[in-house]
Each structure stands twice: as C-alpha cells, then as structure tokens.
C-alpha positions as CSV (number, residue, x, y, z in Angstrom):
1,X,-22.7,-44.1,25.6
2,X,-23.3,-46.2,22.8
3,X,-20.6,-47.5,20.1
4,X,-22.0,-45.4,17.6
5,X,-21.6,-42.2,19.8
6,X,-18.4,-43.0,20.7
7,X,-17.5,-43.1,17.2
8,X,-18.7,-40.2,16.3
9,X,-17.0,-38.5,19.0
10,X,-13.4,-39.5,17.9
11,X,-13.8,-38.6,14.7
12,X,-15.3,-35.2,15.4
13,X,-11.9,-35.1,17.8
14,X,-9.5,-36.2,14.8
15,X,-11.2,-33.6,12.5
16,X,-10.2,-30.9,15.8
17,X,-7.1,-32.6,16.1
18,X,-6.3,-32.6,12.0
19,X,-7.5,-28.6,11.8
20,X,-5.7,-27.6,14.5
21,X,-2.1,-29.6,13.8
22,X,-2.5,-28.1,10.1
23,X,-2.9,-24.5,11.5
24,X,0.1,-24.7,13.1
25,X,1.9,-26.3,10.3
26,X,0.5,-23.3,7.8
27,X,1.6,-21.0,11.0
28,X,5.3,-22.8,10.9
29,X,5.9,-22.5,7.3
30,X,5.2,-19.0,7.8
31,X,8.1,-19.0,10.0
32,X,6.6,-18.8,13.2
33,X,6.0,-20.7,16.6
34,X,2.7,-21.2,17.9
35,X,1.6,-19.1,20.5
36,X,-0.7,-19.2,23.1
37,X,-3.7,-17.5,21.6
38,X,-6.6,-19.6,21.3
39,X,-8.1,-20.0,17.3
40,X,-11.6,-19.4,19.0
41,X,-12.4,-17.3,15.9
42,X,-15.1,-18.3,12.5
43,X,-15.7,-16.2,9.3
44,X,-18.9,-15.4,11.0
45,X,-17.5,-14.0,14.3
46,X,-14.3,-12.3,12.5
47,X,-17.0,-10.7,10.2
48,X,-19.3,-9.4,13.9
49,X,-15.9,-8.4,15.2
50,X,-15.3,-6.2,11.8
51,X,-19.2,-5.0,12.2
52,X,-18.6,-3.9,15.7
53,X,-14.9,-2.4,15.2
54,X,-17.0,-0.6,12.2
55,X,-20.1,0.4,13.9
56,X,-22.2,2.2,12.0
57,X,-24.6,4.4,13.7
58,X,-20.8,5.9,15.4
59,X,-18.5,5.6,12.4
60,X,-21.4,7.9,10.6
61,X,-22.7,9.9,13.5
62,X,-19.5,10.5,15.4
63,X,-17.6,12.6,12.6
64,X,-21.6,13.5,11.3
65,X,-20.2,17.7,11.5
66,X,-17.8,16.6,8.7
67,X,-20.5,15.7,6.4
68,X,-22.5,18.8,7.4
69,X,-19.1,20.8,6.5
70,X,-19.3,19.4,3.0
71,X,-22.8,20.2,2.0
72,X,-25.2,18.1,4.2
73,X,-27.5,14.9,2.7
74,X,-25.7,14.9,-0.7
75,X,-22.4,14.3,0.7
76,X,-24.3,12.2,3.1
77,X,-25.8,10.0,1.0
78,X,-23.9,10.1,-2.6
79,X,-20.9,10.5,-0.7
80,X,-21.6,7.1,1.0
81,X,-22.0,4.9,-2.2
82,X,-19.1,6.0,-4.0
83,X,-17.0,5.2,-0.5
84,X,-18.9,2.4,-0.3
85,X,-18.0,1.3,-4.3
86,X,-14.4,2.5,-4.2
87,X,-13.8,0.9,0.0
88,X,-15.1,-2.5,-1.3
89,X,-11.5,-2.4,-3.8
90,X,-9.3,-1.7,-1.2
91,X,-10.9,-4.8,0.6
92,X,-10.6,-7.6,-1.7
93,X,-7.1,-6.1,-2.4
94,X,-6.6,-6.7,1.4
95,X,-8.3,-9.8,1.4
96,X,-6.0,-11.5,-1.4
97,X,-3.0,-10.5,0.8
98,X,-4.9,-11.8,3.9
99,X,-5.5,-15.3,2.1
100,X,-2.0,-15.6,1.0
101,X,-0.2,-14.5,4.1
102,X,-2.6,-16.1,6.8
103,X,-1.0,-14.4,9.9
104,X,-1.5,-11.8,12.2
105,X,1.8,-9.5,11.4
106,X,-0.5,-8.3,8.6
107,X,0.6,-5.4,5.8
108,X,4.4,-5.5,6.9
109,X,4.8,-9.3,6.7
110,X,2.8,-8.9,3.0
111,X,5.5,-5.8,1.9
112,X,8.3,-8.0,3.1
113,X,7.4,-11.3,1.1
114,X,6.7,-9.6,-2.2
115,X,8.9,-6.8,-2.6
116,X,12.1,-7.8,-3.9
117,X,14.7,-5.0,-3.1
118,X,15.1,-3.4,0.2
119,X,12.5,-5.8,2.0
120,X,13.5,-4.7,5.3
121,X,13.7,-1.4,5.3
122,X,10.2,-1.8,3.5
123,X,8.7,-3.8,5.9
124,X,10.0,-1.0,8.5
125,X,8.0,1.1,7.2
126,X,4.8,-0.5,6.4
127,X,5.1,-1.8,10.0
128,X,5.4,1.4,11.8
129,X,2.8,3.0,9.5
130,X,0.1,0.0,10.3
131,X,1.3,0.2,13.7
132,X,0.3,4.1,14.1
133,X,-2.9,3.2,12.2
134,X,-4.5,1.0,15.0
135,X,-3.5,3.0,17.6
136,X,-4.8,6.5,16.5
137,X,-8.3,5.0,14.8
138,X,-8.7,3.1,18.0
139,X,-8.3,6.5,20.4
140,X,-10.3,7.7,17.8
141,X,-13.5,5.9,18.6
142,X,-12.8,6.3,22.5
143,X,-12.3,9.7,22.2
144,X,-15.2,9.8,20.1
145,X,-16.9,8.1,22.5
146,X,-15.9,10.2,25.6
147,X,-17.3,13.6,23.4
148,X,-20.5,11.8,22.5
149,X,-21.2,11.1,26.0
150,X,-19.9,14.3,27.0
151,X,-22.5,15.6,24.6
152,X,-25.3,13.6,25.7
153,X,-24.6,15.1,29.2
154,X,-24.7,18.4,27.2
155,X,-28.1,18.1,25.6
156,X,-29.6,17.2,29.0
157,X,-28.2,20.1,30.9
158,X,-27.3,22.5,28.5
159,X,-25.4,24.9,31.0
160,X,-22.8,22.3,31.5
161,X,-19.8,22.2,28.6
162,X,-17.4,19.9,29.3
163,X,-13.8,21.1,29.9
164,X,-10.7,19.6,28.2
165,X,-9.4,18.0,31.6
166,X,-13.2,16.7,32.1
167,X,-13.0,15.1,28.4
168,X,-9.7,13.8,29.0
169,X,-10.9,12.3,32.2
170,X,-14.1,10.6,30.6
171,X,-11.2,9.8,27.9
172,X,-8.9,7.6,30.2
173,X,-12.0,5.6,32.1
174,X,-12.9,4.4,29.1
175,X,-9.7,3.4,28.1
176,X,-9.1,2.0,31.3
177,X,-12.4,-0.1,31.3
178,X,-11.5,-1.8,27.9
179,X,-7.9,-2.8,28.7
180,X,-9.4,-4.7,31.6
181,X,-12.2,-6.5,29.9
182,X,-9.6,-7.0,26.9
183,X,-7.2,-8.7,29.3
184,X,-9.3,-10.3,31.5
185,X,-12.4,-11.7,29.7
186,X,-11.0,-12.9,26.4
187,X,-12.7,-16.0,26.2
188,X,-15.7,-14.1,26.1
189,X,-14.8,-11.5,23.2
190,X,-15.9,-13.6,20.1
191,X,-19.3,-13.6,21.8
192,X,-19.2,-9.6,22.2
193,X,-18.7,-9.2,18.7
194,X,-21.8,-11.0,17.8
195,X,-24.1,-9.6,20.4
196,X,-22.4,-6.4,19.6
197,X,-23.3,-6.6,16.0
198,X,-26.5,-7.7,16.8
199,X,-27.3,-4.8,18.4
200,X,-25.8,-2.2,15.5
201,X,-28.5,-3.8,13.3
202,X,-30.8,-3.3,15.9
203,X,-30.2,0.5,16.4
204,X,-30.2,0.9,13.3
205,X,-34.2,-0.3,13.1
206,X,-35.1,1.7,16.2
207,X,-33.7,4.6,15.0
208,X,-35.1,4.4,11.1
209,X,-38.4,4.2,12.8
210,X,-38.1,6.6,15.7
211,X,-37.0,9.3,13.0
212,X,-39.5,8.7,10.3
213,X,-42.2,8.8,12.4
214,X,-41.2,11.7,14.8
215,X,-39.5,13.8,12.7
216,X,-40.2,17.2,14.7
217,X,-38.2,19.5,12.5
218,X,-39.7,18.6,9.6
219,X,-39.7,16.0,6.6
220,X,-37.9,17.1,3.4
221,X,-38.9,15.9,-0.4
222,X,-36.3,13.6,-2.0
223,X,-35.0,16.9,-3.7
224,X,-33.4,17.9,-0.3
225,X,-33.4,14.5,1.4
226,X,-30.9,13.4,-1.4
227,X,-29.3,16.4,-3.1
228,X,-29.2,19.4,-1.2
229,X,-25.6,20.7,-1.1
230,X,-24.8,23.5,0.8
231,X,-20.9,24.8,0.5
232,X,-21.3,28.0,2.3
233,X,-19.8,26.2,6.1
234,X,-16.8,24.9,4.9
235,X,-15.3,27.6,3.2
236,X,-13.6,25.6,0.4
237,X,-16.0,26.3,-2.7
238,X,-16.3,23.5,-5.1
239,X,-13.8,21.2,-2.9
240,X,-16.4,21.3,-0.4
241,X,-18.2,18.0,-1.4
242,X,-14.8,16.0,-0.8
243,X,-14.7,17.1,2.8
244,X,-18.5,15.5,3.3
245,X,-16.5,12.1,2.6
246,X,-14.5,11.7,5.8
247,X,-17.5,10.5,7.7
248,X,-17.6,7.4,4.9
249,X,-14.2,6.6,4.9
250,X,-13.9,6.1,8.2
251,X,-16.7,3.6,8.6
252,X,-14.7,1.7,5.7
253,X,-10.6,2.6,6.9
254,X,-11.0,-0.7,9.6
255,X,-12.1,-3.5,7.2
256,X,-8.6,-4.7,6.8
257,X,-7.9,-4.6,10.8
258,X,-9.5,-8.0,11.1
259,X,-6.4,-9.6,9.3
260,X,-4.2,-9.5,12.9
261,X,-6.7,-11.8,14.1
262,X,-5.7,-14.3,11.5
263,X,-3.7,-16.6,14.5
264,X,-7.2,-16.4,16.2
265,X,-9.2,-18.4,13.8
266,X,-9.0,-22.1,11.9
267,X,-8.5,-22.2,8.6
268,X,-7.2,-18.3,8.3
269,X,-6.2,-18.3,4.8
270,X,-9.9,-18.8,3.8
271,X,-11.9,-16.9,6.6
272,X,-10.2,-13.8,7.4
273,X,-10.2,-12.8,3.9
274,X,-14.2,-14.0,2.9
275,X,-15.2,-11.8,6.2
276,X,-12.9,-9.0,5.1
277,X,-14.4,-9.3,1.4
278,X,-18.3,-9.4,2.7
279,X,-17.5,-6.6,5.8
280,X,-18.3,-3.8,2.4
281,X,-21.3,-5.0,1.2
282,X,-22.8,-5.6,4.4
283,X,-22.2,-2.5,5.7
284,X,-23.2,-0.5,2.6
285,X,-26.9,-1.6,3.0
286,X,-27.1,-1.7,6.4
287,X,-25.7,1.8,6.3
288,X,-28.3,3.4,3.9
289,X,-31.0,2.6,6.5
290,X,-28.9,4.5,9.1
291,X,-28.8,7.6,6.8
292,X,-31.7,8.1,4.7
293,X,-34.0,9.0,8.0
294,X,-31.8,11.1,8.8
295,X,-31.6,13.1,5.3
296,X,-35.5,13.0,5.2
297,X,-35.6,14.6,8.8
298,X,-32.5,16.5,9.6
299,X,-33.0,19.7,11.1
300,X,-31.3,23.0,9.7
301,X,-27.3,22.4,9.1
302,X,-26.8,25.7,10.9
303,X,-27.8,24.3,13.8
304,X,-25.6,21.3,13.6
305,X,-22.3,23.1,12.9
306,X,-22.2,24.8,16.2
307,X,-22.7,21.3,18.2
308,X,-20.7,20.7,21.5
309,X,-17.5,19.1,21.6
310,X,-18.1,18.7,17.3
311,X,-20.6,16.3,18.3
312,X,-23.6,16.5,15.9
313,X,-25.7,13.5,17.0
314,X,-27.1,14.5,20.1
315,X,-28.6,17.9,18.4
316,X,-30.0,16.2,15.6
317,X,-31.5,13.0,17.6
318,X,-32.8,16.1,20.0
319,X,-34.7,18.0,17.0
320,X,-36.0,15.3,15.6
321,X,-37.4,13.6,18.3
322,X,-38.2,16.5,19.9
323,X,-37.7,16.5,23.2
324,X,-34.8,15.1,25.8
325,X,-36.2,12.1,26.1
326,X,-36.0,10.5,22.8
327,X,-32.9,11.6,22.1
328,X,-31.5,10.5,25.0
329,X,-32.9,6.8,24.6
330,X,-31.4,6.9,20.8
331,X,-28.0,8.6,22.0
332,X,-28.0,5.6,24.7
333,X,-28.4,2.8,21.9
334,X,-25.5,4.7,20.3
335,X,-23.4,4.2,23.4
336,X,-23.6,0.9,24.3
337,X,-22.9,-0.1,21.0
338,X,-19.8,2.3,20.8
339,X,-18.4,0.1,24.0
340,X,-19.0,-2.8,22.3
341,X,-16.8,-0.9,19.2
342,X,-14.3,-0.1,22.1
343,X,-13.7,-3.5,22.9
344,X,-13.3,-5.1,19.6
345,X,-11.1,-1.9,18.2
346,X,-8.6,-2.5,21.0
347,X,-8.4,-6.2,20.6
348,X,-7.6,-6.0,16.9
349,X,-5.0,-2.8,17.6
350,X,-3.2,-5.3,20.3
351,X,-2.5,-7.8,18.3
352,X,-1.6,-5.8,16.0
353,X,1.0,-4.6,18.4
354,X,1.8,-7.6,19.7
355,X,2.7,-9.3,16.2
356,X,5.0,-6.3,15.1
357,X,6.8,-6.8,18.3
358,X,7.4,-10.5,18.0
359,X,9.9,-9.1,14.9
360,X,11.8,-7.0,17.1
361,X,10.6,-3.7,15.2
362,X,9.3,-2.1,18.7
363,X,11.3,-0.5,21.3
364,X,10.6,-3.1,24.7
365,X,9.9,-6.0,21.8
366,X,11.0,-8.4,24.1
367,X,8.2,-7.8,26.8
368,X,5.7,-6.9,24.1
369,X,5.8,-10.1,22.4
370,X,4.7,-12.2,25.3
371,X,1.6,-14.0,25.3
372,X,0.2,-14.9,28.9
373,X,-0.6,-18.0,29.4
374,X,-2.9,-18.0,32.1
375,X,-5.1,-15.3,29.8
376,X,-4.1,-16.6,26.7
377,X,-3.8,-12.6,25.6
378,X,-1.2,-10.6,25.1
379,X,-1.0,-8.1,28.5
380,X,1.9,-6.2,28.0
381,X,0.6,-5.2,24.2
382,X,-2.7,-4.4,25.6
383,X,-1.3,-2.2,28.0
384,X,0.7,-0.1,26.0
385,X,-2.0,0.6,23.3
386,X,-3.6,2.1,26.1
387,X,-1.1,3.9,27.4
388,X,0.0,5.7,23.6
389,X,-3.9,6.5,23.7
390,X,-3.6,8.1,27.0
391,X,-0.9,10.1,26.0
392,X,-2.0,11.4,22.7
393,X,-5.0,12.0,24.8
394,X,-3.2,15.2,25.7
395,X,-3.7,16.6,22.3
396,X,-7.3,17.5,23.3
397,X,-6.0,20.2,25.6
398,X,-4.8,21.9,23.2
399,X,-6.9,22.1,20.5
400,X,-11.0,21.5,20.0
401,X,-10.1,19.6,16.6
402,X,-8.7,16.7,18.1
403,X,-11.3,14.4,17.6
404,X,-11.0,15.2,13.5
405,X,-7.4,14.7,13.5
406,X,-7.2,11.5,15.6
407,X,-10.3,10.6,12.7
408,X,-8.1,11.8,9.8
409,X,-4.5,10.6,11.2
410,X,-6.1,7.2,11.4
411,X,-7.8,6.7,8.4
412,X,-4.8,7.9,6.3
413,X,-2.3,5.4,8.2
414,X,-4.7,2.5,7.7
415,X,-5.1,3.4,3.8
416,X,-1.1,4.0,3.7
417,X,-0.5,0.5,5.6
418,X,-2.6,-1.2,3.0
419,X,-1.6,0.8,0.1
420,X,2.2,-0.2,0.3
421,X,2.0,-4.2,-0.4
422,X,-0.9,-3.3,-2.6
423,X,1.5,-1.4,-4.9
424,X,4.3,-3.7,-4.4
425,X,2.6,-6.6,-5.9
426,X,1.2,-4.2,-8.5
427,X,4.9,-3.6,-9.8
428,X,5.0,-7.5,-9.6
429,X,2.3,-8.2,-11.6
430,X,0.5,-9.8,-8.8
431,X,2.1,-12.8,-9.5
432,X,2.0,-14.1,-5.7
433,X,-1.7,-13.1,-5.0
434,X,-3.0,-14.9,-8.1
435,X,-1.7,-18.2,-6.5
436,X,-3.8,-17.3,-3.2
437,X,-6.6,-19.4,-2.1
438,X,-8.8,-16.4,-1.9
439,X,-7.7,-14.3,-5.3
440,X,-10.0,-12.1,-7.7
441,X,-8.0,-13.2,-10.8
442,X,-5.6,-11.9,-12.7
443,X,-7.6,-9.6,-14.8
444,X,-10.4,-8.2,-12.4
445,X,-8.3,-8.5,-9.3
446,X,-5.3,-6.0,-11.2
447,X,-8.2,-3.3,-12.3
448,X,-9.5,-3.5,-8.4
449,X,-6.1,-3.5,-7.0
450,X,-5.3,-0.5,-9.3
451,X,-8.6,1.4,-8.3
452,X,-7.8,0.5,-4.7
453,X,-4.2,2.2,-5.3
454,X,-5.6,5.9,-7.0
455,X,-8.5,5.8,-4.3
456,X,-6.0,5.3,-1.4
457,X,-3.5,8.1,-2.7
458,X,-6.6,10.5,-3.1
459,X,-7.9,10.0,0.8
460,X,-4.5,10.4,1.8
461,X,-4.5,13.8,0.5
462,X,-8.2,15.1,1.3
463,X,-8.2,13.4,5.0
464,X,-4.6,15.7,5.8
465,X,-6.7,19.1,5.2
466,X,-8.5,21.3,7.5
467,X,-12.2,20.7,7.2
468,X,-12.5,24.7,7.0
469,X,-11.2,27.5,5.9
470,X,-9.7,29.7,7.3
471,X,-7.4,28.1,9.0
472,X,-6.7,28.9,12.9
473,X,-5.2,26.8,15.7
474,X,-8.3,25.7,16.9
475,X,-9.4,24.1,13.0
476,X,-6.4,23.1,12.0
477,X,-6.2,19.5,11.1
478,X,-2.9,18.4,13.6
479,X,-3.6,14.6,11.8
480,X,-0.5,15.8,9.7
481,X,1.7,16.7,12.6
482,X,1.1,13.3,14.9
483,X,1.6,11.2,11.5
484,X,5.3,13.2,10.7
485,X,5.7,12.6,14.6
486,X,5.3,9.2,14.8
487,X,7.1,8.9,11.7
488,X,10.1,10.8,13.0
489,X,10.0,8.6,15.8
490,X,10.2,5.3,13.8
491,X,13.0,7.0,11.9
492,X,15.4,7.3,14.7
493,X,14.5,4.3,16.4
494,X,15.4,2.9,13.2
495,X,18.2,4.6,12.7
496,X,19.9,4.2,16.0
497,X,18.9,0.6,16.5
498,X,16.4,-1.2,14.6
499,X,18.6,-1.6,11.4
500,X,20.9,-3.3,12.9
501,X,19.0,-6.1,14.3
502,X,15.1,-6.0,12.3
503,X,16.0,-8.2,9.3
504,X,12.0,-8.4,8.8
505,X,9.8,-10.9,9.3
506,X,10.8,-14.9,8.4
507,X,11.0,-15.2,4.7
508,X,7.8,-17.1,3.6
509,X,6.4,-18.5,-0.3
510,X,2.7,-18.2,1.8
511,X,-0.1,-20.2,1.5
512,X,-1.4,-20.9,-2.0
513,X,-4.0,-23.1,-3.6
C-alpha cells in the first residue's frame, strides 16, 4: 500500500471516528447513553425506509373501498392533492421537531422539552398516544396484508371466503415472519428499504401500463376519470366526499415514524428531518401515476363495494385486466412490496417501543429497554409489538370492519402524537424550533405549523366515524373504542404507578444551529 493510500485511509478513519464521537456527544447532551444500535442509517435510506413503511400501491389500494364509499375518482384523485398539500404541513412541522430533538424517543421527548407546565404528565400522554400509534398502523398494514392475500386467494377461487379464524391465522404468520427477520437480519434492513422502494416505483410502472392498455371494463373521458362523485354508497349525503379521504391520509399518517430511527443514522439532526420533509413530495407524484389508470379504467363502483374481506384491489385489478391471470401477477407485485412495508413498519414501531421504555413509561420497561448486543436490536421491544398485534388481532372475530378501524385508530394516534408538541410550541411562539438546524422560519414555518394544527384536529374527527350509514355492529368504526381502551389503560398504569416514578425524559436545550 502506498504512503498516499495509507494517508488517505486514516483520514477517512478520523472523519468516522470524528462523526461518530460527535453523535454520541449530541446523543449525551440529550441526556442519554449510547446504545448498541448501529447508526447504519443515510437521508437516502431513512427516506426508502419512509417509502416502504408508506407504500403506495397498499396505503391506496388497501383501504381503496373507502374512497369508493366517498364518491369514487373525485375523492380519488382531488382527494389525494389536497392530503397531499395539507400532509406536507404536518411534515416539516415534524421535521423541525426532528432536527431539534435528534433522538429516537420522538413526539414525547419534543412535548416534554418545550412545554413549560406539567411536562411530565404531558409527556405521558404524548408518549402513550405515539406509542398506540405505531402499534395499531403497523397491525394495520399486516392485517391489511393478510385480507389482500386472503383476497387474492378469493379472486382465484371464488367459492372460497376466508373465515375470521383463517384471517387471523394468515394474520399471526405474518407477524411471526417479520419479528424474525426484524430480530435476526438487521444488518440487512437499510438494504430492504432501498430494494423495497425500488420496487414500489417499479409496480407502480407495470401497473400504469398494464391498466392503460388493458383496461377490459372500459376507459372513461376525463369527466368521469377525474370528477365523478357518486354519494349514494356511503349514506352520508354531502359529508360523503370526506370519507373518500381516509385512503390519502393513511399513505401520509407514517411520514413522521422515521424520527425513532434518529439513533440509527449520523448526523440525525440534519437527515431525519430532510428525508421526513422530501417523504411528501415524493410520494405525491409518484402517487398520481398509481391512481390516474386506475380512475381512467375502473370498473363500476357497485361492483367494488361488495369486495371480499373490504378488499377492493383484487376485483378491480381482475376487471381490468380481465382475466385471473393479470390480476394475479399485479396483486403479486402488490404483495411482495407490502412484506417489504411489513418489515420496515415494525422496525420503526420497535424502536419506537423500545425508546419509550428506556424512560420507564411502560409496564416491563426494564426488559423492554434492552438492546442485544449480539443483534444489535432491541428483542424484547420487537417481541412485544408483535405480540399487542396478535392480540388486537382478535378484534377481527368479531367484527368485518376491523381492517377500517385498525386504519382509522392508527392514523388518528399518529396525527394526535404529532399534534401535541406541534401545539405546544405554537403557544410558545416557536421559539425553540426557530433555533433548529432544520427550521422553516419564523414566519412560514408558524402559518404551516398552524395549518398542520386545524388539518390534524379535522382527521381526528372524520377518521373516528363509520364509513356508512346506518350504523350496525358489523360497520361501526370500533377505531374509537381501542383508542379510549388504550387510553384507559395508560391512565391507570399512570395512575397506580407511573407518576410516581416517570419524571419524563432528561431535560435537554436540543440541538440548534
């Protein structure tokens, strides 16, 4: 080797050496240790890993019957650029707090540093709210998953249906499946996301072709394509448009997950939030190319709203293709990349899990908190976001709504979890996010932070409705019952123990510029 190699080579290890030793210095003045996670993690990868925990062509197609519920293509398609305008607020609001609080704890570490009365009890809150968040969106995509496949199996052989225990089933082997690759094959994950996001962009080509050119039940004008509105399924008149949104929001409800992988990545005051703020605009162009074919081509509505299982996908991939074949190679793009969705969903929800415990705000906090070494990945954090998915699993016997309600319970928790600091440093003038590395200023980042607030408060209250009317047991929307049930949880465990040891998180200025 010559000198000048051997040059080159130590200082490439000093700038490693420098990066690393001021991560953990920003990680200290935080006020906490280092741990054993590796900070394996770029703006480009955290921005695939937001892709993938996003995924299109599911985020859309999954709760596709909700968008047929409020209208069809012009709840579709307008519906998607006003979520799309109104989401990218609520991300830059997110990604100021990111940049200023680099660390994985997330929303309750932010409500605890800027709120100045009752941080703790404030940071509870936040905490258990965020905590609920991950866990429900992320059984909502494997659930989702489980009645997409279940309806694949369906369009193939349409005398099967699939019974609640034989959903549940499909339910808990894919949960099983991703604890193991999330435990055992974390070095590998960054490269997952990529290839996963790789492949959403991909789909999302093959099936903007496939559909334009097939399109066996027919190719509407741009009238139809981009403003028919039909509000005769849903039952709730001129409301029926706001319904059509909840397919939208939920592609958008996950851009701020990202943030518990701040401990995961160098530099994390300057990366998490610039692949938080660029997640939105991404995703809204990529996004029209998934739904415009399928306005142009989609088949009557009436046939959609009686899908299997809620699942609309397979019947209009099905129609439109016409025949099993091409359906089923579409539907299998769609799967794969919902695994890949699966995996990257469950890592952010762990360390989610995993951070809230290391403040002794979870029941077990002590066992939670650990971090293998051997795996560098938190196992026992992993395992139990498996094991609350399992269990509200259960749900599903009950009631045929359950996918909507994990969907709706999840979205509204996330949008809760961020609206909460949001608000906080509203009332403080955002004094502390104005000194961030990452800020939208003082003028334009108070009117997004504002329109981040009033579109937050206004999901909150559509996403905890039934999607129609009347109501019965089987379409009521239970995402109001889990959330008051967690909540009442949280309470008591509060109440009887957590208030007398959670202080909150350590008390931090942040990272500024």
């Amino acid at each position: 080797m010559s000198q000048g190699n051997l040059d080159f080579s130590k200082s490439e290890m000093n700038v490693l050496y420098t990066t690393r030793t001021t991560d953990i210095e920003t990680l200290e003045n935080l006020g906490y240790k280092s741990s054993n996670l590796e900070r394996n993690r770029s703006t480009r990868t955290l921005l695939f890993q937001s892709l993938a925990i996003e995924a299109i062509p599911f985020g859309i197609g999954g709760p596709l019957i909700s968008a047929i519920y409020g209208g069809g293509p012009l709840a579709l398609f307008v519906g998607w650029i006003v979520v799309v305008v109104l989401s990218q607020c609520v991300a830059l609001s997110v990604a100021e707090l990111a940049s200023r609080y680099p660390t994985s704890a997330g929303p309750h570490y932010w409500s605890f540093q800027i709120a100045s009365r009752g941080k703790a009890a404030l940071s509870f809150v936040t905490g258990w709210t965020w905590l609920i968040a991950n866990w429900t969106i992320t059984l909502s995509v494997n659930f989702g998953f489980a009645s997409l496949l279940a309806g694949t199996i369906t369009m193939l052989k349409p005398e099967w249906v699939a019974t609640p225990w034989q959903l549940l089933l499909m339910l808990y082997a894919i949960l099983f499946f991703s604890m193991v690759i999330c435990i055992f094959a974390n070095r590998w994950l960054s490269i997952i996301d990529t290839l996963a996001a790789g492949f959403i962009g991909l789909t999302i080509i093959i099936i903007l072709i496939a559909l334009s050119v097939k399109a066996d039940a027919g190719r509407h004008d741009a009238a139809y394509a981009l403003g028919h509105f039909d509000k005769s399924f849903s039952g709730w008149g001129n409301f029926t448009f706001l319904i059509g949104l909840l397919p939208s929001a939920y592609v958008f409800s996950a851009v701020g997950m990202i943030s518990a992988m701040a401990e995961e990545c160098k530099d994390p005051a300057v990366k998490v939030p610039k692949a938080i703020g660029l997640t939105i605009p991404v995703q809204g162009v990529a996004g029209l190319f998934f739904i415009l074919p399928i306005c142009f081509t989609m088949p009557p509505l009436e046939d959609l709203i009686t899908a299997p299982y809620g699942q609309a996908l397979p019947v209009l991939f099905r129609s439109v293709m016409g025949n099993d074949a091409g359906g089923l190679g579409l539907l299998m793009l769609v799967l794969i990349l919902t695994l890949g969705c699966s995996l990257s969903i469950t890592v952010a929800a762990s360390r989610c899990t995993w951070a809230f415990s290391r403040d002794d705000a979870i029941p077990g906090a002590h066992l939670l908190c650990r971090v293998d070494k051997n795996l560098g990945v938190p196992v026992n954090a992993i395992a139990l976001v498996t094991v609350v998915q399992m269990l509200l699993g259960l749900i599903n016997l009950g009631s045929s709504s359950a996918f909507t309600a994990f969907v709706s319970v999840g979205v509204m928790a996330l949008e809760i979890s961020y609206l909460i600091p949001v608000a906080i440093s509203l009332f403080h003038e955002s004094k502390e996010v104005n000194a961030a590395r990452f800020t939208c200023g003082p003028v334009i980042g108070t009117a997004v932070n504002c329109a981040a607030v009033a579109w937050i408060i206004f999901q909150v209250v559509l996403f905890s409705m039934p999607t129609a009317l009347p109501v019965t047991a089987v379409t009521m929307n239970y995402s109001s019952v889990v959330f008051v049930a967690f909540a009442v949880l949280s309470a008591v465990w509060y109440t009887i123990h957590a208030r007398k040891v959670y202080s909150g998180p350590p008390a931090s200025d942040g990272v500024s510029s």
